[in-house]
mmJSON file of the N, C-alpha and C atoms, coordinates in Angstrom:
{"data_MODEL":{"atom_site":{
"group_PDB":["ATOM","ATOM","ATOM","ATOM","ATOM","ATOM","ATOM","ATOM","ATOM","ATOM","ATOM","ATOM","ATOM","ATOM","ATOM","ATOM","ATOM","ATOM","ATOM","ATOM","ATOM","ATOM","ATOM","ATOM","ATOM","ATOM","ATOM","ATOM","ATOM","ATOM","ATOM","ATOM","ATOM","ATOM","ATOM","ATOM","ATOM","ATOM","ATOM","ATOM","ATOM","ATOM","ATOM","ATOM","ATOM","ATOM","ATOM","ATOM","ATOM","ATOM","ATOM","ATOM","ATOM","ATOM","ATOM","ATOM","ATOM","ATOM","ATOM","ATOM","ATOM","ATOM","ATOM","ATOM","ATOM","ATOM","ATOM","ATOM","ATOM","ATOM","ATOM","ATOM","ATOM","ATOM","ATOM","ATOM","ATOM","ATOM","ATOM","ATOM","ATOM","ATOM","ATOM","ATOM","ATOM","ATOM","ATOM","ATOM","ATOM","ATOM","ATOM","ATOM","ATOM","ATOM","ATOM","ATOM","ATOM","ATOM","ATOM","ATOM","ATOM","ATOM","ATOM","ATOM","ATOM","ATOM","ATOM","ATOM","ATOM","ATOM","ATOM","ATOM","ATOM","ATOM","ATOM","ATOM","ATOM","ATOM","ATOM","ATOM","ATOM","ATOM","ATOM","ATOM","ATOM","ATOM","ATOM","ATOM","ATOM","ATOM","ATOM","ATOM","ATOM","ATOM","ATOM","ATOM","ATOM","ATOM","ATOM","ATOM","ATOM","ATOM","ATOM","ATOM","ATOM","ATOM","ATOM","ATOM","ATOM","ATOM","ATOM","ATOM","ATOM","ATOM","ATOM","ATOM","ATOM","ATOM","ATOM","ATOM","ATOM","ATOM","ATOM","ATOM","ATOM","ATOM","ATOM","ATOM","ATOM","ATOM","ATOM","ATOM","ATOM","ATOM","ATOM","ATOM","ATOM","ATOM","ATOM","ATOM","ATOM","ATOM","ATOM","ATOM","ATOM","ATOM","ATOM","ATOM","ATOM","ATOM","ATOM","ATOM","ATOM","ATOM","ATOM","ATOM","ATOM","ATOM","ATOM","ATOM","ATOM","ATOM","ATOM","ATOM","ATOM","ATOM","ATOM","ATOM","ATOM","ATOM","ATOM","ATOM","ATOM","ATOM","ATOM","ATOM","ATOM","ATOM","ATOM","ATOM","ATOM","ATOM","ATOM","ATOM","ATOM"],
"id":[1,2,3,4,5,6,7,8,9,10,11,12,13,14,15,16,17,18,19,20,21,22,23,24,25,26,27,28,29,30,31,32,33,34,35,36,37,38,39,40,41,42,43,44,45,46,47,48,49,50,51,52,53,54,55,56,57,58,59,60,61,62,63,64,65,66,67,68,69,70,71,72,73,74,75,76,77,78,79,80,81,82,83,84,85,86,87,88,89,90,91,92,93,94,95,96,97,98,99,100,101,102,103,104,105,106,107,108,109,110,111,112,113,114,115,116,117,118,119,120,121,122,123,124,125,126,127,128,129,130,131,132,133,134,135,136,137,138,139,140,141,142,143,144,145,146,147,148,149,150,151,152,153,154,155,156,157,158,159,160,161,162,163,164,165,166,167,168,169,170,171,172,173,174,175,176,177,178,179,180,181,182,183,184,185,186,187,188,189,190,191,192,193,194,195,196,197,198,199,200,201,202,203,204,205,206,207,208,209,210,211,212,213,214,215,216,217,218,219,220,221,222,223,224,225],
"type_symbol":["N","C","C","N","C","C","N","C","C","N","C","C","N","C","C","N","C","C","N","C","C","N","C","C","N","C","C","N","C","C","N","C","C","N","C","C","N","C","C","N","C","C","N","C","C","N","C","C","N","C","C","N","C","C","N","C","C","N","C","C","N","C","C","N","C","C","N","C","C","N","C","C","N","C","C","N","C","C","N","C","C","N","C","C","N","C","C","N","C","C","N","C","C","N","C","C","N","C","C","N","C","C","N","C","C","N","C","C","N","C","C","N","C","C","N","C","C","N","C","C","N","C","C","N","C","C","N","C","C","N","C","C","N","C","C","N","C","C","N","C","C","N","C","C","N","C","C","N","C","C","N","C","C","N","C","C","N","C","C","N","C","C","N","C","C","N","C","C","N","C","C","N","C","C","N","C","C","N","C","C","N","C","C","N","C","C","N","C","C","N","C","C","N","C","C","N","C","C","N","C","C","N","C","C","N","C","C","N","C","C","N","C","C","N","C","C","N","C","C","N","C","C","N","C","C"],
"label_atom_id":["N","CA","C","N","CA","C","N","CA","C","N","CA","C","N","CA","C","N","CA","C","N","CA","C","N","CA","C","N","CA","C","N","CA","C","N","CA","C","N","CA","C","N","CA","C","N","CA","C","N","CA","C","N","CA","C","N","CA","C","N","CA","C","N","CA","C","N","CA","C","N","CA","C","N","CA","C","N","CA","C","N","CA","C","N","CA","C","N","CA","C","N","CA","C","N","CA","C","N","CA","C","N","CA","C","N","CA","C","N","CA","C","N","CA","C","N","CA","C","N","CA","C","N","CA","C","N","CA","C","N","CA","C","N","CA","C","N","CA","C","N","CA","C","N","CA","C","N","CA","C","N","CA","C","N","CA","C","N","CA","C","N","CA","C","N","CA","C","N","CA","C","N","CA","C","N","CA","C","N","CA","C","N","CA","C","N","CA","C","N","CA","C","N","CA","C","N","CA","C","N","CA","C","N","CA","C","N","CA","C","N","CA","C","N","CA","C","N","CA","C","N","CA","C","N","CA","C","N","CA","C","N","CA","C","N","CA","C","N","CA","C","N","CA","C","N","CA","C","N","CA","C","N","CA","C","N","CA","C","N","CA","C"],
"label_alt_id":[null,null,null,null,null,null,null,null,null,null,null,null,null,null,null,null,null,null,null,null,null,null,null,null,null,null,null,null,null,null,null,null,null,null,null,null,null,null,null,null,null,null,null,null,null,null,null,null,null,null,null,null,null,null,null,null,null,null,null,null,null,null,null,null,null,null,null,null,null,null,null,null,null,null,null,null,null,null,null,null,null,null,null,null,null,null,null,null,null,null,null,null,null,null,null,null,null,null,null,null,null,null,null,null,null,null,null,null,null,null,null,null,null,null,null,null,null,null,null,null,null,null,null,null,null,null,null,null,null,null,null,null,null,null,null,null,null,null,null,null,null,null,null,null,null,null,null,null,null,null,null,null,null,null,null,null,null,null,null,null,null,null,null,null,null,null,null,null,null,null,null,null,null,null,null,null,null,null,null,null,null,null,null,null,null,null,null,null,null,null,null,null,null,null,null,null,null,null,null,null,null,null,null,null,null,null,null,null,null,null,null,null,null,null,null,null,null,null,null,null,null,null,null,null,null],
"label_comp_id":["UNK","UNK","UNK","UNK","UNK","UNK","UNK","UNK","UNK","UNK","UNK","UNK","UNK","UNK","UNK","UNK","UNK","UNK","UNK","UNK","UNK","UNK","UNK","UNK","UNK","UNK","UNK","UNK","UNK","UNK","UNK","UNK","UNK","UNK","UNK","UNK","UNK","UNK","UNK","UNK","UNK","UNK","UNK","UNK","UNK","UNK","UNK","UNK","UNK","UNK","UNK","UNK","UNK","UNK","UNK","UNK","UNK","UNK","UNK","UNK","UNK","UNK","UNK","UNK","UNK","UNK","UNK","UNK","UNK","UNK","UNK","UNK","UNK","UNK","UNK","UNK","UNK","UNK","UNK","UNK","UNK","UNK","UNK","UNK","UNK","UNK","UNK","UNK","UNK","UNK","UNK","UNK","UNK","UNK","UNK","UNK","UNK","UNK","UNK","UNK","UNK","UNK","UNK","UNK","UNK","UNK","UNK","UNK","UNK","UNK","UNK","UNK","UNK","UNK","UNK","UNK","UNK","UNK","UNK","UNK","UNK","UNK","UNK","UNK","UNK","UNK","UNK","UNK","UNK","UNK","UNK","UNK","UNK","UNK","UNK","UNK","UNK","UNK","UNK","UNK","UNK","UNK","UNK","UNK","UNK","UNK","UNK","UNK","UNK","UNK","UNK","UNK","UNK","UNK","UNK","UNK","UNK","UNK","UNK","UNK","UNK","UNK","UNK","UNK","UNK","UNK","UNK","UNK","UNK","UNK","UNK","UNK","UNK","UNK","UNK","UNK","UNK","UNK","UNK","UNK","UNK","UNK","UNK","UNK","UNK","UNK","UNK","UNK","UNK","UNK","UNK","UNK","UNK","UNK","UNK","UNK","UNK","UNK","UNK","UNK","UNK","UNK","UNK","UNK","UNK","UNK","UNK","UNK","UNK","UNK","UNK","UNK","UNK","UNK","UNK","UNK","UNK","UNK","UNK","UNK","UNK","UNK","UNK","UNK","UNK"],
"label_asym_id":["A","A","A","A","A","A","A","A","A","A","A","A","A","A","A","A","A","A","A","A","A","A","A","A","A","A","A","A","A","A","A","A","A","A","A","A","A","A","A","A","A","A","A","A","A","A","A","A","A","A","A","A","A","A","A","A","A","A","A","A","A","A","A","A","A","A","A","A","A","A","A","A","A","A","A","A","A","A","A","A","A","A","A","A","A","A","A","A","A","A","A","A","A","A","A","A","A","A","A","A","A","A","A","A","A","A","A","A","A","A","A","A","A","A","A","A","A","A","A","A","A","A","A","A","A","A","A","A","A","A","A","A","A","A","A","A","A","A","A","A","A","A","A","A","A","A","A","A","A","A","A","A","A","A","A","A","A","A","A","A","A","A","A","A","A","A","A","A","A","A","A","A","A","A","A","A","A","A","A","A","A","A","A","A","A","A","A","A","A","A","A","A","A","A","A","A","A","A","A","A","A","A","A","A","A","A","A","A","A","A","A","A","A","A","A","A","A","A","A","A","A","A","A","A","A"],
"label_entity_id":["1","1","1","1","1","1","1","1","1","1","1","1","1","1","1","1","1","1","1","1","1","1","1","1","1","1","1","1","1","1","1","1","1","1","1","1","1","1","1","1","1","1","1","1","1","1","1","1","1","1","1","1","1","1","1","1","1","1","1","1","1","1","1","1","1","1","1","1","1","1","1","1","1","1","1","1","1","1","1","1","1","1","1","1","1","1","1","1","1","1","1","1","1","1","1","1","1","1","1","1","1","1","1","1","1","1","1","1","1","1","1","1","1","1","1","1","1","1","1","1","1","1","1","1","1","1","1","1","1","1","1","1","1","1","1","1","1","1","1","1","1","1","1","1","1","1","1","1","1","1","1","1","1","1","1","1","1","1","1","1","1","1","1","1","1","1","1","1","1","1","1","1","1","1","1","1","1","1","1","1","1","1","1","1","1","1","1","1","1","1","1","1","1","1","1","1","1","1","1","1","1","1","1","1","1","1","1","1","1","1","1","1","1","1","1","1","1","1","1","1","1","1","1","1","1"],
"label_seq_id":[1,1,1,2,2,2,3,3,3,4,4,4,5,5,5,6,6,6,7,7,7,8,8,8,9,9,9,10,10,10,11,11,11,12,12,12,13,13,13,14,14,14,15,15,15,16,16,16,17,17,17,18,18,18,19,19,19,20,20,20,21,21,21,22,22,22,23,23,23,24,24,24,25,25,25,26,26,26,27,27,27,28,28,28,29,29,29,30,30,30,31,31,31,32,32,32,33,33,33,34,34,34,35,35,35,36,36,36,37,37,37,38,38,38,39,39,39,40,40,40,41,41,41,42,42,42,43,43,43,44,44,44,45,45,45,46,46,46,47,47,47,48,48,48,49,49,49,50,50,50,51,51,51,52,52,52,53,53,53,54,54,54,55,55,55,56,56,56,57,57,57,58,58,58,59,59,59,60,60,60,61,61,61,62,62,62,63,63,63,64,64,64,65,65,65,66,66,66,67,67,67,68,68,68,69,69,69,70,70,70,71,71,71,72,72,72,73,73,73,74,74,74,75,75,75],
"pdbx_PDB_ins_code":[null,null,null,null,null,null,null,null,null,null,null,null,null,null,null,null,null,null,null,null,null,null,null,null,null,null,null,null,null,null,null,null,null,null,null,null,null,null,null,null,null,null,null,null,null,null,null,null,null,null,null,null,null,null,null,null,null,null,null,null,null,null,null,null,null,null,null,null,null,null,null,null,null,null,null,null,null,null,null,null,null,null,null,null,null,null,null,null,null,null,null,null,null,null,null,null,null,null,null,null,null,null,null,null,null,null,null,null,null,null,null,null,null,null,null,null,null,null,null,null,null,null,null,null,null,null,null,null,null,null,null,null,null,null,null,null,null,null,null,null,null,null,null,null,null,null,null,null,null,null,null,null,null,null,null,null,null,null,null,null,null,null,null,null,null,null,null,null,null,null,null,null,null,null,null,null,null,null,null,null,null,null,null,null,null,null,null,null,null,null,null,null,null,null,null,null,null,null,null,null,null,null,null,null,null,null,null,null,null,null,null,null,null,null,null,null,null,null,null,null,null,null,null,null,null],
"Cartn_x":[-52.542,-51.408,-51.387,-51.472,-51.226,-49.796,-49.914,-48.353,-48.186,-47.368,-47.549,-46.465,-45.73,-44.956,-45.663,-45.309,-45.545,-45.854,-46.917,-46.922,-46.546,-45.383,-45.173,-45.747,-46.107,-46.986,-46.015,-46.274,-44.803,-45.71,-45.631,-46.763,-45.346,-46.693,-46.484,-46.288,-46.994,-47.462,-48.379,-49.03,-50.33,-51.33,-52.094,-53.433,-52.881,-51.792,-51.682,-50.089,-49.769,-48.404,-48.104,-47.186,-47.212,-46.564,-46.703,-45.892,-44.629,-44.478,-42.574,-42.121,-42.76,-42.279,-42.302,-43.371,-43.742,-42.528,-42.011,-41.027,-39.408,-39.352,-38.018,-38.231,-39.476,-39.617,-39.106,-40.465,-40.13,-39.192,-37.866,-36.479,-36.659,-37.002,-37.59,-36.524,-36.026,-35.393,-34.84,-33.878,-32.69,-32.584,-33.129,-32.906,-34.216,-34.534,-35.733,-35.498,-34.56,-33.793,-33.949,-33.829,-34.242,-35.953,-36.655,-38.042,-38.867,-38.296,-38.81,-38.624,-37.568,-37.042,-37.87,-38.088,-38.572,-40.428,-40.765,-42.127,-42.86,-41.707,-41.704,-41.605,-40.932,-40.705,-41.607,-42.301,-43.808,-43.392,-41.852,-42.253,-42.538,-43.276,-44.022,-46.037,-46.429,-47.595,-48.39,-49.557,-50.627,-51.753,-52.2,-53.091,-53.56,-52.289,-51.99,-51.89,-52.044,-52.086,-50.905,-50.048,-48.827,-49.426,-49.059,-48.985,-47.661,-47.968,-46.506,-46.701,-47.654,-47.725,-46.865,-45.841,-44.937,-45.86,-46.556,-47.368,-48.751,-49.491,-50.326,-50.556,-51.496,-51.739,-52.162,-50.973,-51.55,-52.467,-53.639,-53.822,-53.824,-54.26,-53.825,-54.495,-54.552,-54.197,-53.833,-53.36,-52.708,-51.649,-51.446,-50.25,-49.482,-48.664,-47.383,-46.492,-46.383,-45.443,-44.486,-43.104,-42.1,-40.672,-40.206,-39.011,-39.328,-40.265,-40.771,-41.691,-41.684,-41.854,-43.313,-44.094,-45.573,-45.415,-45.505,-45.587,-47.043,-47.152,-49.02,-48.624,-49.497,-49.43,-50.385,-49.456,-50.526,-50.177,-51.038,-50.972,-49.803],
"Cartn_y":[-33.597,-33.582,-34.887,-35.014,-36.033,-36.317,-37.748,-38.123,-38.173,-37.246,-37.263,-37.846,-38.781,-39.795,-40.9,-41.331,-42.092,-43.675,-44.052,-45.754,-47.152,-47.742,-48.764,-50.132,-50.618,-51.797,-53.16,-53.595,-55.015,-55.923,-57.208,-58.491,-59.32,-60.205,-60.868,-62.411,-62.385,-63.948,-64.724,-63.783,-64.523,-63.478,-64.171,-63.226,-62.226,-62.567,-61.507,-61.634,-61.151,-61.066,-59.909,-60.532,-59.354,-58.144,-57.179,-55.607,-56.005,-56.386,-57.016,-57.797,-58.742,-59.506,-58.729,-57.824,-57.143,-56.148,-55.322,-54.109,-55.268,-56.402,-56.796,-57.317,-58.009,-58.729,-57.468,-56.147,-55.101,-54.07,-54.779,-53.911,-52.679,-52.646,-51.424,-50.986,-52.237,-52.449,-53.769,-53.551,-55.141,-56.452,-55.663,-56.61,-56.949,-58.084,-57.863,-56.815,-56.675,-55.813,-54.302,-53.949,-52.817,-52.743,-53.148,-53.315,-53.008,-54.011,-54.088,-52.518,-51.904,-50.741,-49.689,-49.643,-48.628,-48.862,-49.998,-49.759,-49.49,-49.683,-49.114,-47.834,-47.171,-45.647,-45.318,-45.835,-45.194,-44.856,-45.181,-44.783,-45.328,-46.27,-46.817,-46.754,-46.298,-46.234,-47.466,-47.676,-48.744,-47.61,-47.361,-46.801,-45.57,-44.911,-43.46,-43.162,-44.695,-44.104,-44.96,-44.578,-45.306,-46.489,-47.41,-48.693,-49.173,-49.873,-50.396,-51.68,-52.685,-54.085,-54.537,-55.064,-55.894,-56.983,-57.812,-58.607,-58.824,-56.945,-57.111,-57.507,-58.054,-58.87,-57.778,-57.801,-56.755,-57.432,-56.896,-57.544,-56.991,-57.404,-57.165,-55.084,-54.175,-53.337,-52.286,-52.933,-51.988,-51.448,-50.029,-49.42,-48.881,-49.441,-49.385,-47.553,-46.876,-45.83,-45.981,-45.914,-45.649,-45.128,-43.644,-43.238,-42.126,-41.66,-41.061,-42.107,-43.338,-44.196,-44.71,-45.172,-45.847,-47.096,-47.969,-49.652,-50.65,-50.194,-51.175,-52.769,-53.68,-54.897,-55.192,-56.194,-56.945,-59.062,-58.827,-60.361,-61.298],
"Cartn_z":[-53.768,-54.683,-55.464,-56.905,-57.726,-57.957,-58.331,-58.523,-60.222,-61.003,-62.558,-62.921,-62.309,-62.578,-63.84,-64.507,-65.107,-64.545,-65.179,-64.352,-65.463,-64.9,-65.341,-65.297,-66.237,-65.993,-65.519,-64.436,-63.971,-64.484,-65.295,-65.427,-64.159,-63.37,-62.203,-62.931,-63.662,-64.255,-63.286,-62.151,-61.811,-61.394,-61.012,-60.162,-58.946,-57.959,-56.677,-56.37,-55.673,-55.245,-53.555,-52.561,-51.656,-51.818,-51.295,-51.619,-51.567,-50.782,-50.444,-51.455,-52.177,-52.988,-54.284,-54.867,-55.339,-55.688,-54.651,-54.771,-55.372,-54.999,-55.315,-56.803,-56.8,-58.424,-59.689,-59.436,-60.373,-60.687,-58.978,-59.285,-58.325,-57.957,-57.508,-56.12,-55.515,-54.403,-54.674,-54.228,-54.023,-53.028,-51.959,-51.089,-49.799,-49.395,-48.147,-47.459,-46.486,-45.482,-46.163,-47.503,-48.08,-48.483,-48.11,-48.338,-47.534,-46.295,-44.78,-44.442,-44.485,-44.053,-44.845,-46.178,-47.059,-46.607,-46.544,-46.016,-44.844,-43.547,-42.36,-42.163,-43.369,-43.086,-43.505,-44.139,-44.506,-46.243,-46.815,-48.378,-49.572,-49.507,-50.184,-50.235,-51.242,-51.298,-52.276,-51.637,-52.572,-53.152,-54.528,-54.837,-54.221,-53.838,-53.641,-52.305,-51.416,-49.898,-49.404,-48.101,-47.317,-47.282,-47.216,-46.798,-45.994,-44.819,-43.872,-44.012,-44.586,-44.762,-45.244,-45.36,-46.039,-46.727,-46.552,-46.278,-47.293,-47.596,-47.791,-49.607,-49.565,-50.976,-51.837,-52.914,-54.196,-55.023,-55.641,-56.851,-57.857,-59.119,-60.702,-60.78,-61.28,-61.836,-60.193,-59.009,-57.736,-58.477,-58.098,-58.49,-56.918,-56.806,-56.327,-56.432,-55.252,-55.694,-54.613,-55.088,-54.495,-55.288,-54.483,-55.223,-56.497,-56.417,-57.812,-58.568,-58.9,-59.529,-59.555,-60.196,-60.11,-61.025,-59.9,-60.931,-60.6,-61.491,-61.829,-61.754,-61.553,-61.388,-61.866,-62.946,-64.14,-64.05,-64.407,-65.036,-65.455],
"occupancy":[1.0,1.0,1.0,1.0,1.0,1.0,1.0,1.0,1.0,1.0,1.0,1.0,1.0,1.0,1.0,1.0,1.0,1.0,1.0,1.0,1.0,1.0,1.0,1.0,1.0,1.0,1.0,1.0,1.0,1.0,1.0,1.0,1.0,1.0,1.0,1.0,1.0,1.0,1.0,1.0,1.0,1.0,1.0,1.0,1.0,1.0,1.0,1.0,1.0,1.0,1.0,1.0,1.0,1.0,1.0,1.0,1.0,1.0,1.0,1.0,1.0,1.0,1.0,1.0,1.0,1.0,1.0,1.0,1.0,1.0,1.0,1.0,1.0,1.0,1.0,1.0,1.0,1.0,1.0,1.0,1.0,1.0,1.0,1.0,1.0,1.0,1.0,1.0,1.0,1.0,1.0,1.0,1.0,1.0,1.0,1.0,1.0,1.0,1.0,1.0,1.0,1.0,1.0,1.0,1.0,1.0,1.0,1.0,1.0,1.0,1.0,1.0,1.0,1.0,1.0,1.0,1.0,1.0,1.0,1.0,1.0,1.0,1.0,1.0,1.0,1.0,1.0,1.0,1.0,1.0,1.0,1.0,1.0,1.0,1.0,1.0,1.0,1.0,1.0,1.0,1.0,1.0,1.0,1.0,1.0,1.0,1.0,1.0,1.0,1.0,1.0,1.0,1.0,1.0,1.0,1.0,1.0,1.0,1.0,1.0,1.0,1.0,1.0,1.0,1.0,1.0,1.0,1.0,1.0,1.0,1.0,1.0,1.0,1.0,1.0,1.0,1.0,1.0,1.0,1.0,1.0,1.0,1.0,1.0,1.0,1.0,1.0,1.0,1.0,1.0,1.0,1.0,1.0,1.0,1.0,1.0,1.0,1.0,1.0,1.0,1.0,1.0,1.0,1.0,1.0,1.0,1.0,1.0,1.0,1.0,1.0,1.0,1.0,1.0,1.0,1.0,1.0,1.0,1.0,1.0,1.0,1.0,1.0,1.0,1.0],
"B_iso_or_equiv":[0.0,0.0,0.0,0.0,0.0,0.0,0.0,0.0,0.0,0.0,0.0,0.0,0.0,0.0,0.0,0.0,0.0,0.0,0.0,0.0,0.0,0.0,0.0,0.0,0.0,0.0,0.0,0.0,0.0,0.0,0.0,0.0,0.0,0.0,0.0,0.0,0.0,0.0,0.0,0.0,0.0,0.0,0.0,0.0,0.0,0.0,0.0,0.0,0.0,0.0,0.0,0.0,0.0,0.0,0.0,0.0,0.0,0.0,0.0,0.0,0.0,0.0,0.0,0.0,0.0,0.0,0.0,0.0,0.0,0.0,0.0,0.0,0.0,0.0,0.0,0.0,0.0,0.0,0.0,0.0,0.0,0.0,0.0,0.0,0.0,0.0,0.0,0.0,0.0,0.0,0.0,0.0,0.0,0.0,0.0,0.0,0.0,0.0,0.0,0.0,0.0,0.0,0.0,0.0,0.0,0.0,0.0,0.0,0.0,0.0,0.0,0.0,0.0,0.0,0.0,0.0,0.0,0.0,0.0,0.0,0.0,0.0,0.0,0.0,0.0,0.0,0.0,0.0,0.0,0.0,0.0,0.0,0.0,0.0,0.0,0.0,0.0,0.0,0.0,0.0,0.0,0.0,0.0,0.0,0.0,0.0,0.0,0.0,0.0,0.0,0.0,0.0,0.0,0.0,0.0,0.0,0.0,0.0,0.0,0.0,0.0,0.0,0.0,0.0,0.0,0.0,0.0,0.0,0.0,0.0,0.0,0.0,0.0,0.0,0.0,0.0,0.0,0.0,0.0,0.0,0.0,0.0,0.0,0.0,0.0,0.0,0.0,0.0,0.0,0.0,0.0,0.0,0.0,0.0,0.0,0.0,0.0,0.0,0.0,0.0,0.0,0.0,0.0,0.0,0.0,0.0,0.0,0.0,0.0,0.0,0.0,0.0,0.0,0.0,0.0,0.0,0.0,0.0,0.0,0.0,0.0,0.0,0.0,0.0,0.0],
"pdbx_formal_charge":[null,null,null,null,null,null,null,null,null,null,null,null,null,null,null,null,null,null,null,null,null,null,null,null,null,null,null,null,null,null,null,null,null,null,null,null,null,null,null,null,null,null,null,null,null,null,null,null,null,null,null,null,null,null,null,null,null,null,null,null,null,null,null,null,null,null,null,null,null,null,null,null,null,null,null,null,null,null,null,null,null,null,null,null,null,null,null,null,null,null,null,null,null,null,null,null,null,null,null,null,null,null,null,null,null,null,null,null,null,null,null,null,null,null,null,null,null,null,null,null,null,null,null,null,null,null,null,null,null,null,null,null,null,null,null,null,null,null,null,null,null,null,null,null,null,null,null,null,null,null,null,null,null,null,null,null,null,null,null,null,null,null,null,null,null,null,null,null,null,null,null,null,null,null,null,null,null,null,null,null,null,null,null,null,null,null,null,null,null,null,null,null,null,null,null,null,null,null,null,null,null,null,null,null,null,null,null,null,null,null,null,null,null,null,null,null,null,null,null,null,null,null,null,null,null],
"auth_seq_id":[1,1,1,2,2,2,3,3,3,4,4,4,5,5,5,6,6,6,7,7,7,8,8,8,9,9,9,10,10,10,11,11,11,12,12,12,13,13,13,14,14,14,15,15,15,16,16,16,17,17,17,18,18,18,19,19,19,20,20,20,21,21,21,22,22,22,23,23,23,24,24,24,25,25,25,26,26,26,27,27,27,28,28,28,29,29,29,30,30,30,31,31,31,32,32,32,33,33,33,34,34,34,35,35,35,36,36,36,37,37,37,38,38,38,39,39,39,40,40,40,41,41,41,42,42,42,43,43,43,44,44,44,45,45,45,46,46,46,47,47,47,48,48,48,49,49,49,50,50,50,51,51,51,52,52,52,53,53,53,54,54,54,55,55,55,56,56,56,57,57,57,58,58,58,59,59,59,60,60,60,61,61,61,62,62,62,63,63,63,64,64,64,65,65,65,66,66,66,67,67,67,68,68,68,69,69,69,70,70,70,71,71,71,72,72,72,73,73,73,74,74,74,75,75,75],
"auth_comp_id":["UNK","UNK","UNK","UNK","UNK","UNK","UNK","UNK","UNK","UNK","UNK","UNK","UNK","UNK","UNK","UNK","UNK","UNK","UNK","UNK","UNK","UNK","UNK","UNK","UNK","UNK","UNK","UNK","UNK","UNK","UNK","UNK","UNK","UNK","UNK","UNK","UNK","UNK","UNK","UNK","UNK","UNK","UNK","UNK","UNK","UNK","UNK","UNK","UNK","UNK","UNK","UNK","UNK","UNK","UNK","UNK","UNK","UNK","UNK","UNK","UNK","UNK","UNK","UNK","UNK","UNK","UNK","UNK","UNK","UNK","UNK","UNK","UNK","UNK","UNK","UNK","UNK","UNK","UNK","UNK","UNK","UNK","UNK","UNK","UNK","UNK","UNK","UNK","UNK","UNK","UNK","UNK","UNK","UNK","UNK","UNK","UNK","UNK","UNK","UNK","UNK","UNK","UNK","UNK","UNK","UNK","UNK","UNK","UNK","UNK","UNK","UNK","UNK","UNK","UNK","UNK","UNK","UNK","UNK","UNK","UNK","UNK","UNK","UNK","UNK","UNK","UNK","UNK","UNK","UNK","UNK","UNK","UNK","UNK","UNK","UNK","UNK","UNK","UNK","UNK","UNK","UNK","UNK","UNK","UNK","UNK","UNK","UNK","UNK","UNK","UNK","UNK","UNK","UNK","UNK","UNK","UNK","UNK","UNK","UNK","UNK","UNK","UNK","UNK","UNK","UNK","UNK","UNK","UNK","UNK","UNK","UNK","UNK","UNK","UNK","UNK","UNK","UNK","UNK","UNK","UNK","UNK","UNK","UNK","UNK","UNK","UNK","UNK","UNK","UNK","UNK","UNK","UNK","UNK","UNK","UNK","UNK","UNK","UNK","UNK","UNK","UNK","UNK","UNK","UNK","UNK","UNK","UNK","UNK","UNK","UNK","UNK","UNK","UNK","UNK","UNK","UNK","UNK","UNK","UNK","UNK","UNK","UNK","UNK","UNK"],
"auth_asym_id":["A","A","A","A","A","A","A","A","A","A","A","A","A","A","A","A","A","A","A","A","A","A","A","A","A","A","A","A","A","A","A","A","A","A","A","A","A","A","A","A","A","A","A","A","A","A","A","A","A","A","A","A","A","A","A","A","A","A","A","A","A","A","A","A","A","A","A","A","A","A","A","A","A","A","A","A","A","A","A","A","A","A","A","A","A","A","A","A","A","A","A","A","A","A","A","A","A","A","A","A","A","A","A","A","A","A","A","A","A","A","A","A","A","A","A","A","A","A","A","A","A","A","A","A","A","A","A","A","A","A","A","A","A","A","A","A","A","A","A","A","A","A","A","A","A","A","A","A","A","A","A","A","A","A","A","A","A","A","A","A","A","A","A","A","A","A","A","A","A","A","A","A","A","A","A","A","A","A","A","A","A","A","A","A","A","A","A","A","A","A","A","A","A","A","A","A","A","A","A","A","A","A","A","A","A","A","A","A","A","A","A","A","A","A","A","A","A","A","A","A","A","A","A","A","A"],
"auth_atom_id":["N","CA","C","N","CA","C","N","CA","C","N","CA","C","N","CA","C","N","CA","C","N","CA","C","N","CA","C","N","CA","C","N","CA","C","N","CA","C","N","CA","C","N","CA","C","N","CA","C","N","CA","C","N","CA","C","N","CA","C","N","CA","C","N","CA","C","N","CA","C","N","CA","C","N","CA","C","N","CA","C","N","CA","C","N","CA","C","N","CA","C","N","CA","C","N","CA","C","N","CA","C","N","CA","C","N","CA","C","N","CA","C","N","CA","C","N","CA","C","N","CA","C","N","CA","C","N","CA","C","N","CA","C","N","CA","C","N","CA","C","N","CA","C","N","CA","C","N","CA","C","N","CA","C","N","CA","C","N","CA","C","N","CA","C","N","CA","C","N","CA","C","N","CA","C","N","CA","C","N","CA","C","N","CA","C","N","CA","C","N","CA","C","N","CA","C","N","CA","C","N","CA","C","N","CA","C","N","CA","C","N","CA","C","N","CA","C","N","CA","C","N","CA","C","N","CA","C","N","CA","C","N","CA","C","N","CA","C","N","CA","C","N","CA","C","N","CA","C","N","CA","C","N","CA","C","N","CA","C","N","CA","C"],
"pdbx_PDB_model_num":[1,1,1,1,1,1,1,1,1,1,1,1,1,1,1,1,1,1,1,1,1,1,1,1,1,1,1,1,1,1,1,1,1,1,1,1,1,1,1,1,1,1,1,1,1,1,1,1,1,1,1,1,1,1,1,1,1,1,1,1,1,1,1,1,1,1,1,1,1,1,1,1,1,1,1,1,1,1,1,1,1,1,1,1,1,1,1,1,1,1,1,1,1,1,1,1,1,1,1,1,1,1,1,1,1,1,1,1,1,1,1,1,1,1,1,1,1,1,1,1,1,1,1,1,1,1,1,1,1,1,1,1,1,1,1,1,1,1,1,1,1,1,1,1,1,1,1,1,1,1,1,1,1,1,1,1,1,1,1,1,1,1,1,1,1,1,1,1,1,1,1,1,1,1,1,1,1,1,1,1,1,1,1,1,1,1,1,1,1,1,1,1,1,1,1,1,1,1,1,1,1,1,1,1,1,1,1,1,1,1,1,1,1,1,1,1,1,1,1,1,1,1,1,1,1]
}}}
């Protein structure tokens, strides 16, 4: 199953960033405590697969899905 959500491009203003820091920078979620929780449940995906890393290092064109939503990570 493809996701035909549209993907938004977030610019980071550097080379990498973590998923956790990642989901609050592009709005996506408000708070750590809402992050920690949304990636433990398993609903957040990296480049189409679950990810539970809070932690793990995105880099520049990873797309991010959570909520309906696809957010690319740029530069």
């Amino acid at each position: 199953m493809t996701n035909s959500a549209p993907i938004d491009d977030v610019s980071i203003g550097g080379e990498g960033i973590r998923l956790g820091q990642f989901l609050k920078f592009a709005g996506a979620l408000d708070s750590g405590g809402d992050v920690k929780e949304a990636i433990i449940d398993g609903l957040v995906t990296v480049n189409g697969e679950v990810d539970r890393r809070r932690g793990r290092q995105l880099q520049i064109g990873d797309v991010v899905g959570f909520d309906g939503r696809r957010l690319r990570v740029r530069p």
